[in-house]
RODREN-860664 format. One record per residue (C-alpha): residue number from 1; residue in three letters; chain; x, y, z. Coordinates in pm, whole numbers. Each point is the difference from the previous one (the first is absolute). Example, Ala and Ser with C-alpha at 12.3 -4.5 7.8 and 13.67 -1.06 7.14 Angstrom:
2
+-----+-----+---+--------+--------+--------+
!   k !   r ! c !     c1 !     c2 !     c3 !
+-----+-----+---+--------+--------+--------+
!   1 ! ALA ! A !   1230 !   -450 !    780 !
!   2 ! SER ! A !    137 !    344 !    -66 !
+-----+-----+---+--------+--------+--------+
***
This chain:
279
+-----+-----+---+--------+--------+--------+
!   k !   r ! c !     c1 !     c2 !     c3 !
+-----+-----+---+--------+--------+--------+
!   1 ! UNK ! A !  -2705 !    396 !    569 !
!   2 ! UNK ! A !     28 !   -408 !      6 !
!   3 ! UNK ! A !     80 !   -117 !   -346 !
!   4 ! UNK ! A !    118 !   -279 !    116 !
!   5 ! UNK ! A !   -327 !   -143 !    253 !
!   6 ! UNK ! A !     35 !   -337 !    -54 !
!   7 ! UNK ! A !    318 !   -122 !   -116 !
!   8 ! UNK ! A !    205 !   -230 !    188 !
!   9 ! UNK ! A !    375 !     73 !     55 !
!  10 ! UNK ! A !    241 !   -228 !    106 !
!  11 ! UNK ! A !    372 !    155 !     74 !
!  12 ! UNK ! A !    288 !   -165 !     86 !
!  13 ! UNK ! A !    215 !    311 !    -44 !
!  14 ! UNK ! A !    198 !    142 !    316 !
!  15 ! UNK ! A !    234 !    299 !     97 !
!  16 ! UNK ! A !   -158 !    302 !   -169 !
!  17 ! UNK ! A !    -71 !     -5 !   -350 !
!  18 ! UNK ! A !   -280 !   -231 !     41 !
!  19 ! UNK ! A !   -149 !     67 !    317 !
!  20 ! UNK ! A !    -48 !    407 !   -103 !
!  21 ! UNK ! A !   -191 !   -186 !   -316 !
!  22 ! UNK ! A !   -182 !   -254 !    187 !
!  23 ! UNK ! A !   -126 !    258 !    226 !
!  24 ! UNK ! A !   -158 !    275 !   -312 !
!  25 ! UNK ! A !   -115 !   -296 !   -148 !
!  26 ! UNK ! A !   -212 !    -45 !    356 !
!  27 ! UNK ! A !    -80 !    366 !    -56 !
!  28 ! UNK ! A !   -155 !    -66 !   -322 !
!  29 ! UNK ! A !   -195 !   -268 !    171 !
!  30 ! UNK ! A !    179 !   -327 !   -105 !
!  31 ! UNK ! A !     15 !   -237 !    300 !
!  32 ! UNK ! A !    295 !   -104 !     97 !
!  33 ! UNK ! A !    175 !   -320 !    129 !
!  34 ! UNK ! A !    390 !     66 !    104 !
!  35 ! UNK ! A !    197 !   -346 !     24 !
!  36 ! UNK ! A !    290 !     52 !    168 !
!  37 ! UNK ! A !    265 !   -250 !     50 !
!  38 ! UNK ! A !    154 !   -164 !    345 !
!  39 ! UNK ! A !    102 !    280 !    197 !
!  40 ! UNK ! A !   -205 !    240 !   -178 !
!  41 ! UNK ! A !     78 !    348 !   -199 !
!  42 ! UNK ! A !    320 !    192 !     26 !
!  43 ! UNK ! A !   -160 !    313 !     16 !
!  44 ! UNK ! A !   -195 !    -89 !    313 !
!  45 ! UNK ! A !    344 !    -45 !    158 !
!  46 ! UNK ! A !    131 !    343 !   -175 !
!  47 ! UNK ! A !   -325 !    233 !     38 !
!  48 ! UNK ! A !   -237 !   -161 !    234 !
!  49 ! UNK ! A !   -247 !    332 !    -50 !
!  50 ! UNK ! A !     15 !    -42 !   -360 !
!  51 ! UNK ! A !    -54 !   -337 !    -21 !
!  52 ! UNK ! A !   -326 !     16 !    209 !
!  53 ! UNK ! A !   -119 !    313 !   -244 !
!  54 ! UNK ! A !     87 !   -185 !   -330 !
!  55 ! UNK ! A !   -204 !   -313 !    133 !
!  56 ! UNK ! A !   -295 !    138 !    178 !
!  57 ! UNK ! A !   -291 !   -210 !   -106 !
!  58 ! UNK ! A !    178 !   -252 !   -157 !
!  59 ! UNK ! A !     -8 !   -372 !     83 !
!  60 ! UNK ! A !    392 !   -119 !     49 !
!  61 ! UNK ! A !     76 !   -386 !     30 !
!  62 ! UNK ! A !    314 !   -141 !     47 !
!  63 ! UNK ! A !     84 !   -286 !   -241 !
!  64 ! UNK ! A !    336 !   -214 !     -9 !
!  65 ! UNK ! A !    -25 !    -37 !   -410 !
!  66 ! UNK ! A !    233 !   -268 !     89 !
!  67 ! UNK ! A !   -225 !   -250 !    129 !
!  68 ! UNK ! A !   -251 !   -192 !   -227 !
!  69 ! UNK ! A !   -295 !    108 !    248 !
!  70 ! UNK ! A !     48 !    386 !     13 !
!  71 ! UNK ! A !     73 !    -17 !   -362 !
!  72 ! UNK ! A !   -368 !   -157 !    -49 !
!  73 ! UNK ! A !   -104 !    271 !    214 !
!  74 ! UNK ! A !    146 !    255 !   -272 !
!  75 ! UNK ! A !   -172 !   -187 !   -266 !
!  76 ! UNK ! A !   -349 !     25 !    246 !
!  77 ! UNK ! A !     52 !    390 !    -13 !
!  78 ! UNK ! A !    108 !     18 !   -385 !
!  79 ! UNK ! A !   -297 !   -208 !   -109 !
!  80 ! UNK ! A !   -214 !    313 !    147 !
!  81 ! UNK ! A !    224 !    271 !   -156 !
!  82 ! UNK ! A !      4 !    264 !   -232 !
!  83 ! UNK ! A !    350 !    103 !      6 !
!  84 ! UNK ! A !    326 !   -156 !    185 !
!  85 ! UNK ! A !    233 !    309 !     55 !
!  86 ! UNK ! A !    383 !    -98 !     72 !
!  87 ! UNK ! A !    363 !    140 !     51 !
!  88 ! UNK ! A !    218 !   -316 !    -37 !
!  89 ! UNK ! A !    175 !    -68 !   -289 !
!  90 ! UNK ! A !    -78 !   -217 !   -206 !
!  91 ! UNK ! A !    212 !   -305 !     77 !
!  92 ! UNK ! A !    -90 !     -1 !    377 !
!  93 ! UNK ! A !   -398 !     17 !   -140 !
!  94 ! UNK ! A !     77 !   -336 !   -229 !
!  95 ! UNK ! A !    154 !   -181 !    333 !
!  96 ! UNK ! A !   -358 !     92 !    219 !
!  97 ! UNK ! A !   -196 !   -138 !   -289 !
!  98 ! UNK ! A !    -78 !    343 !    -78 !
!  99 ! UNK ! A !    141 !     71 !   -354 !
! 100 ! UNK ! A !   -238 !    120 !   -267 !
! 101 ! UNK ! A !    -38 !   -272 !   -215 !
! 102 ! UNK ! A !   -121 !   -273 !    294 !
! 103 ! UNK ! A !   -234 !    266 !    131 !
! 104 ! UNK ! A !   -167 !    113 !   -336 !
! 105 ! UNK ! A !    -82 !   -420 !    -18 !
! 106 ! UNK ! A !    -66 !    -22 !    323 !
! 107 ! UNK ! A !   -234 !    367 !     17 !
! 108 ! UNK ! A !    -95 !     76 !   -389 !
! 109 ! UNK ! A !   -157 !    331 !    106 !
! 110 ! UNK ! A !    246 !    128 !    309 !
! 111 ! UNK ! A !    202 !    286 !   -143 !
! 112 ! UNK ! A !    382 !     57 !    190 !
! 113 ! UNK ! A !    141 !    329 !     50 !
! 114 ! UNK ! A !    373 !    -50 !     24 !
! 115 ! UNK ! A !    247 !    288 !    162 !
! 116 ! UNK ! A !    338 !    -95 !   -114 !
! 117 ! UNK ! A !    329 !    229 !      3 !
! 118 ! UNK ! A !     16 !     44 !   -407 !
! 119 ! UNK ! A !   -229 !   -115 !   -286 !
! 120 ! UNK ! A !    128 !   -329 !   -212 !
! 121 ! UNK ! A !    190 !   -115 !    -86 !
! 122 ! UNK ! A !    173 !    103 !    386 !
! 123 ! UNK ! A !   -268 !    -92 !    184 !
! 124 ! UNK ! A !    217 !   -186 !    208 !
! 125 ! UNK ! A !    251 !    294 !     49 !
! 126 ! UNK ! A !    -42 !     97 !    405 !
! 127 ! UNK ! A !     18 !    374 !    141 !
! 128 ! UNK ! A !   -163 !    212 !    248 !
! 129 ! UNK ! A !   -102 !    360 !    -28 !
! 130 ! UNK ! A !    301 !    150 !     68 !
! 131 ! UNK ! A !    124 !   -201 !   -312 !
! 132 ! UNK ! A !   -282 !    115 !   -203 !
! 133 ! UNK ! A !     -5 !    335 !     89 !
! 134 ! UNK ! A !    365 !     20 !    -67 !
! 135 ! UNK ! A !    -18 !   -175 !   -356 !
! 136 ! UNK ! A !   -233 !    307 !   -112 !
! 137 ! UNK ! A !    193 !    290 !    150 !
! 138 ! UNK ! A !   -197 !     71 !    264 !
! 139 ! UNK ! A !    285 !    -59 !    290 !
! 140 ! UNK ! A !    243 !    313 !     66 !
! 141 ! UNK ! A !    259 !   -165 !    266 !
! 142 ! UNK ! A !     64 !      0 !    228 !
! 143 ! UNK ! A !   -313 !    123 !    105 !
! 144 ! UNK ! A !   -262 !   -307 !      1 !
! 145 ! UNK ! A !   -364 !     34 !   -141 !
! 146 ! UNK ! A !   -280 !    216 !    189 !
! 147 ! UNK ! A !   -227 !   -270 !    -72 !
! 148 ! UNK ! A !    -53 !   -401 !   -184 !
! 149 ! UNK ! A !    -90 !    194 !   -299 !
! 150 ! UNK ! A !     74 !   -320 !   -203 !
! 151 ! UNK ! A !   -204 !   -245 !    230 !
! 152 ! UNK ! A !   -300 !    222 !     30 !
! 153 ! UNK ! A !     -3 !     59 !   -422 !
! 154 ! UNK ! A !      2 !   -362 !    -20 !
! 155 ! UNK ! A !   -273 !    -79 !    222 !
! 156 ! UNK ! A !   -229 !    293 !   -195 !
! 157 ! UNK ! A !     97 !   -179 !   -326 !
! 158 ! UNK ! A !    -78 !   -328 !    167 !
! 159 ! UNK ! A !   -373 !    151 !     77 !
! 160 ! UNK ! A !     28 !    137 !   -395 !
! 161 ! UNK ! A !     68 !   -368 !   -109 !
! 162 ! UNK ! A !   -251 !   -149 !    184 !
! 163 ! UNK ! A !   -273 !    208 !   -118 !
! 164 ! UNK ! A !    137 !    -98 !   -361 !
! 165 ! UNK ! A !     22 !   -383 !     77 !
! 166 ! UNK ! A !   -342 !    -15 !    105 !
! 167 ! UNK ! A !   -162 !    235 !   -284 !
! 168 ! UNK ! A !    223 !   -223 !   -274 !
! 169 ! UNK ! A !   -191 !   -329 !    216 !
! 170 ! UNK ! A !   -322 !    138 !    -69 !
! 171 ! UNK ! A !     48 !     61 !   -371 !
! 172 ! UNK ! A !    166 !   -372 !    -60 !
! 173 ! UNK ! A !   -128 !   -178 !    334 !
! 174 ! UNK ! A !    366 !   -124 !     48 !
! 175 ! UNK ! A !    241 !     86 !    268 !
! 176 ! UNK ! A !    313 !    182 !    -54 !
! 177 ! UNK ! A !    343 !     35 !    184 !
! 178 ! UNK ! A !    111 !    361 !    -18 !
! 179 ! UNK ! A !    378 !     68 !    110 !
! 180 ! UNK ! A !     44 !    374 !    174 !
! 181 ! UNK ! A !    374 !     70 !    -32 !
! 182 ! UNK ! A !     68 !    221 !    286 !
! 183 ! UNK ! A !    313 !    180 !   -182 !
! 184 ! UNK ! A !   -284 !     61 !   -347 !
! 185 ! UNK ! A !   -216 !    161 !    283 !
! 186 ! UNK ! A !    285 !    247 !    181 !
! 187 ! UNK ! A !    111 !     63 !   -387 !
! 188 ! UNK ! A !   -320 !    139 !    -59 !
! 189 ! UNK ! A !    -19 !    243 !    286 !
! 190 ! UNK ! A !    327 !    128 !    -84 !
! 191 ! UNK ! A !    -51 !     67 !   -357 !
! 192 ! UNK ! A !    -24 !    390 !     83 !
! 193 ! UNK ! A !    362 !     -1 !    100 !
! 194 ! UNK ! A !     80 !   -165 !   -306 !
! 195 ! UNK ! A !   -105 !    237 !   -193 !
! 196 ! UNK ! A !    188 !    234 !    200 !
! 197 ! UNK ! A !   -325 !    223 !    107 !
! 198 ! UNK ! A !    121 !    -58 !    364 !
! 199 ! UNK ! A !    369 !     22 !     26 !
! 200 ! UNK ! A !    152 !    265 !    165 !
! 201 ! UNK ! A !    -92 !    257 !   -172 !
! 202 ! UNK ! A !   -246 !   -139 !   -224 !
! 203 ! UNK ! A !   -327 !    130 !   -142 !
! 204 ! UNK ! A !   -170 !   -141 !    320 !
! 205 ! UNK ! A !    361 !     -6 !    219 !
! 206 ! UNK ! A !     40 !    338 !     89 !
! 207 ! UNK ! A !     58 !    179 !   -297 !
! 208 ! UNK ! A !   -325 !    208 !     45 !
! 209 ! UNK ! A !   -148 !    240 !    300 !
! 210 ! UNK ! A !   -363 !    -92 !    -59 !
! 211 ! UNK ! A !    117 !   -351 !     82 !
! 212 ! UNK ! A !    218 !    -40 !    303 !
! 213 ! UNK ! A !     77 !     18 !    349 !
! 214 ! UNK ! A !     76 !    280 !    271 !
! 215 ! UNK ! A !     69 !     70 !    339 !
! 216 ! UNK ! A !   -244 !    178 !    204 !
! 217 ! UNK ! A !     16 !    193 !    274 !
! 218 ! UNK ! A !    -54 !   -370 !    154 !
! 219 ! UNK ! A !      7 !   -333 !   -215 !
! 220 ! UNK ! A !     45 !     -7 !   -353 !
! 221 ! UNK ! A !   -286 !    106 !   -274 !
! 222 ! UNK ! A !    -51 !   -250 !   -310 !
! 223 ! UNK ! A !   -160 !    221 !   -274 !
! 224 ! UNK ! A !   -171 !   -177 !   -338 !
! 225 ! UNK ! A !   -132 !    244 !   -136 !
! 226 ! UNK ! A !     50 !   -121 !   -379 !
! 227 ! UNK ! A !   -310 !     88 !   -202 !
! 228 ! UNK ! A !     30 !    358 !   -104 !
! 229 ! UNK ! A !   -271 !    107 !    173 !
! 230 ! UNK ! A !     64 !    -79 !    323 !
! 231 ! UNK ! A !    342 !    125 !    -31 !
! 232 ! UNK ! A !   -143 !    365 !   -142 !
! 233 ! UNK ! A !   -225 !    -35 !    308 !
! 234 ! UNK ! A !    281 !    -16 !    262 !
! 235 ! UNK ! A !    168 !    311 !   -193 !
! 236 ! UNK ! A !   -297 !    231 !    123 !
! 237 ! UNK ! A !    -63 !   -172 !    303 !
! 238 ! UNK ! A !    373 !     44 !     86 !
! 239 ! UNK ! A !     45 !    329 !   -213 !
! 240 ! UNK ! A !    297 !   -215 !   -169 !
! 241 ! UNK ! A !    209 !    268 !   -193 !
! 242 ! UNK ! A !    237 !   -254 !   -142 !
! 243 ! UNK ! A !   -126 !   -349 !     83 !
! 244 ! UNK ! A !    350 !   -143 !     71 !
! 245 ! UNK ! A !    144 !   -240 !    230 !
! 246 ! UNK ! A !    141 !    273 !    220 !
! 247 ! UNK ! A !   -293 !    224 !      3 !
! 248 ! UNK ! A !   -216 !   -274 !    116 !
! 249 ! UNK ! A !    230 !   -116 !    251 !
! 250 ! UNK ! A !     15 !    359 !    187 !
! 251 ! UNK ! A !   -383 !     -8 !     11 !
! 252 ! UNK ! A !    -19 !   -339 !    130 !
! 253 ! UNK ! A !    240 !     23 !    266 !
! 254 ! UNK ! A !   -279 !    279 !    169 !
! 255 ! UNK ! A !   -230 !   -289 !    144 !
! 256 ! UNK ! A !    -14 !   -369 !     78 !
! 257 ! UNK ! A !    -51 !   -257 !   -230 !
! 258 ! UNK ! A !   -331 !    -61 !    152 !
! 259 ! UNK ! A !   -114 !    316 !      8 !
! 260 ! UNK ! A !    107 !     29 !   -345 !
! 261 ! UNK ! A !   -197 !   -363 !    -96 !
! 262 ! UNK ! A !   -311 !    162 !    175 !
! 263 ! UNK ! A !     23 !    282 !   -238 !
! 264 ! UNK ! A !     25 !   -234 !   -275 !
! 265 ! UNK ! A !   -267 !   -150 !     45 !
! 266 ! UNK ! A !   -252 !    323 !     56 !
! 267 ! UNK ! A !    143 !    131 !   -337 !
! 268 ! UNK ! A !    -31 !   -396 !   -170 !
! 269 ! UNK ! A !    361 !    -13 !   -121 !
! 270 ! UNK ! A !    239 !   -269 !     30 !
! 271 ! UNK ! A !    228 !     13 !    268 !
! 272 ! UNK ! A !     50 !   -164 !    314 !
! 273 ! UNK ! A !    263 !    -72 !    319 !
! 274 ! UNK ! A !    205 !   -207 !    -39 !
! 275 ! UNK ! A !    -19 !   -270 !    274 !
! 276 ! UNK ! A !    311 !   -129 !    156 !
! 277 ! UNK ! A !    163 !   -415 !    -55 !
! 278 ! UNK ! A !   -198 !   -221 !    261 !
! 279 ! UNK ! A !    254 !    -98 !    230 !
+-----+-----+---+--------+--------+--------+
***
């Protein structure tokens, strides 16, 4: 699928938000032009690997938006734009001659998708995802996160916003700046715990057999079986007597999780091993 053939994206964004973004919106076909500035992107220097998968097929330029002449290069690659996708806030933008109001004069039709830390009015309010993460309960220290939960919501609501931008520029034929608070997007993701469904012990935390985790004979078994009747399906197949947590935890512990996900998937039920952290 390439809804996107044909549109022109500029992105100035760096670290990981807005490369993860940049590179779906090259999945969905967009062409892409990555301007980097002197010295080029931190996460080159972080996660070389990732850095060449997020920019596959992309054109990347370095520009000093310092200097009068890269800074006419910029306007060069806006004029043929779509959509200029950023991660600097605001402020810094107005400084490279990049805030929204010059560029909507400047490029009527270009829309700008803007990742900032938190919606207005503190879009000028700095974090990272740690921060972000932590703001919306999603940080049990001292244990850090598994993952940049945070950066990688806000790059898929960055591809969600640019869809939007450039649907709303078809209906009014005028560009649009769209901001992508990177807290709104974590908030989102962790409005299950919110509502308590996944705390400890929670509708979806543990509180019920047909929804949780055991130890097999080797590796650990995650078992989903929600809808009633997959659940009544795993009775017979299991010749459940009492369908609790302990019952199911004897029978588990009789073969591997594999062997156990193989079987799942012969008898179509939801369950599977459990794969260890990537270290």
């Amino acid at each position: 699928m390439q809804p996107l053939a044909g549109i022109k994206v500029v992105s100035t964004a760096f670290n990981m938000p807005g490369p993860a973004a940049a590179w779906q919106l090259h999945g969905f076909g967009a062409s892409l032009v990555k301007v980097e500035p002197p010295g080029g992107d931190p996460l080159k220097r972080n996660c070389p690997e990732l850095y060449e998968e997020f920019t596959a097929g992309q054109q990347v330029v370095e520009l000093n938006l310092k200097q009068e002449a890269d800074r006419a290069r910029m306007g060069e690659l806006l004029a043929e734009a779509d959509v200029l996708l950023t991660s600097t806030l605001p402020a810094s933008l107005e400084r490279l001659g990049l805030d929204w109001e010059r560029l909507h004069a400047e490029h009527p039709r270009l829309c700008q998708v803007a990742i900032v830390g938190y919606a207005p009015p503190k879009q000028e309010v700095t974090g990272h995802d740690l921060t972000y993460q932590a703001s919306v309960g999603l940080v049990s220290p001292p244990t850090m996160p598994s993952t940049l939960l945070a950066d990688m919501a806000g790059a898929q609501t960055a591809v969600t916003h640019v869809m939007g931008v450039l649907h709303e520029r078809t209906r009014t034929g005028d560009g649009v700046l769209s901001y992508v608070p990177i807290a709104g997007a974590v908030d989102f993701f962790a409005i299950p715990l919110k509502y308590q469904i996944t705390i400890p012990g929670g509708r979806l935390g543990g509180s019920l057999p047909m929804y949780n985790l055991y130890p097999a004979r080797e590796g650990w078994v995650a078992v989903a079986a929600l809808e009633p009747h997959f659940w009544e399906k795993m009775r017979q197949l299991l010749e459940l007597k009492e369908g609790t947590y302990a019952e199911l935890k004897r029978i588990f512990a009789h073969r591997s999780a594999r062997e156990w996900e193989r079987w799942a998937v012969e008898n179509r039920l939801p369950v599977a091993e459990v794969q260890p952290p990537v270290e």
